[in-house]
C-alpha positions in Angstrom: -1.8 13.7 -3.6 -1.5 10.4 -1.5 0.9 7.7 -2.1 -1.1 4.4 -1.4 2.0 2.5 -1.5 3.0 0.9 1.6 4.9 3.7 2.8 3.0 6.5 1.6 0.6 4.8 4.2 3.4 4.4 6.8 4.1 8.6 6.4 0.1 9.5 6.2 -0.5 7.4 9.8 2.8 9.3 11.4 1.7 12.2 9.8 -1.8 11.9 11.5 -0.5 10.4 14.7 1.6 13.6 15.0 -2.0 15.8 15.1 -4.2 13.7 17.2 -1.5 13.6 20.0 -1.8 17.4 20.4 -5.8 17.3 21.2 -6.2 16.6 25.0 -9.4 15.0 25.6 -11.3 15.5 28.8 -12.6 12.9 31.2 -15.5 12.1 28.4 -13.5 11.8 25.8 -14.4 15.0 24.3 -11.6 17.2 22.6 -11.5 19.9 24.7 -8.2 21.2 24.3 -5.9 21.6 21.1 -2.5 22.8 20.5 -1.2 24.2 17.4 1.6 24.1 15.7 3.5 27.3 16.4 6.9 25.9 14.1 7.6 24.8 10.5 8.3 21.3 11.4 5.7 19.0 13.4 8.0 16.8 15.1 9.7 19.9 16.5 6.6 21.7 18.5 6.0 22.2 22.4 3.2 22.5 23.8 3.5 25.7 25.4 0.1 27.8 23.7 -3.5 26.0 23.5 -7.0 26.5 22.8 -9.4 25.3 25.0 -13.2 26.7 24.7 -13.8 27.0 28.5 -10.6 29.8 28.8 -10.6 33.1 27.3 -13.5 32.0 25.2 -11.6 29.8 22.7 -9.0 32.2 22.2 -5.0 31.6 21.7 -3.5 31.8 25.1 -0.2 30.4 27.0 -1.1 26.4 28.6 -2.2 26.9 32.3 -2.0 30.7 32.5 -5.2 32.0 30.1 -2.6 34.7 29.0 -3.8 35.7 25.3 -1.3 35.3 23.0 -2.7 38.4 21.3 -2.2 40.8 23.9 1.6 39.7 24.5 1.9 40.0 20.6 0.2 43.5 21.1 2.6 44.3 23.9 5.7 43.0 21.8 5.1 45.2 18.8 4.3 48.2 21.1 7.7 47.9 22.5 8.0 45.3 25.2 10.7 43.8 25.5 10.1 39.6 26.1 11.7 39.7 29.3 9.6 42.9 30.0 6.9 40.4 29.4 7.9 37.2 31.0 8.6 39.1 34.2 5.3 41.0 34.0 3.1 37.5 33.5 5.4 35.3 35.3 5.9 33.4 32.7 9.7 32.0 31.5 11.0 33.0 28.1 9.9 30.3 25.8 6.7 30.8 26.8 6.6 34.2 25.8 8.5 33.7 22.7 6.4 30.7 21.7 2.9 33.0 22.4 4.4 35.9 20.5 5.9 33.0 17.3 2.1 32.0 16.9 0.9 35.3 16.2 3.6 36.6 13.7 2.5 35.9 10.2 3.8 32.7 9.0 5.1 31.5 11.9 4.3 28.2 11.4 
């Protein structure tokens, strides 16, 4: 349900600002990249995990790496440890941790 009062449509604009500002555009103007949510609250969310269709086919992966978020979650769950990870990718630990929060069920 929408509030149409004046600040129902203050809250809906933020609201929407908060989305458009995580899709990266390329020099066309064309979305090209998006970056999800990976936390309950919007206003809260890095922008450490994207999708972008010219990586990894479109898949989940870690922002200028093309690490799949799905195999780090595969690692995790096998036993990895997230510093095993990080050290093994290069990557630093809220990287991981971010990758492996986005592919837990209701992690956002």
């Amino acid at each position: 349900m929408i509030n149409a009062s004046q600040k129902g449509q203050l809250d809906l604009r933020n609201k929407l600002n908060l989305h458009l500002e995580r899709i990266e555009p390329d020099d066309s103007g064309l979305a090209i990249k998006l970056y999800p949510f990976t936390r309950p609250h919007e206003e809260n969310n890095p922008k450490i995990v994207v999708i972008d269709p010219r990586i990894a086919f479109g898949r989940l992966v870690i922002a200028n790496t093309g690490i799949p978020t799905s195999i780090l979650k595969e690692r995790f769950h096998a036993g990895d440890t997230i510093e095993d990870l990080a050290y093994d990718y290069g990557c630093d630990l809220l990287s991981i941790q971010e990758a492996i929060r986005c592919e837990l069920p209701n992690a956002a």
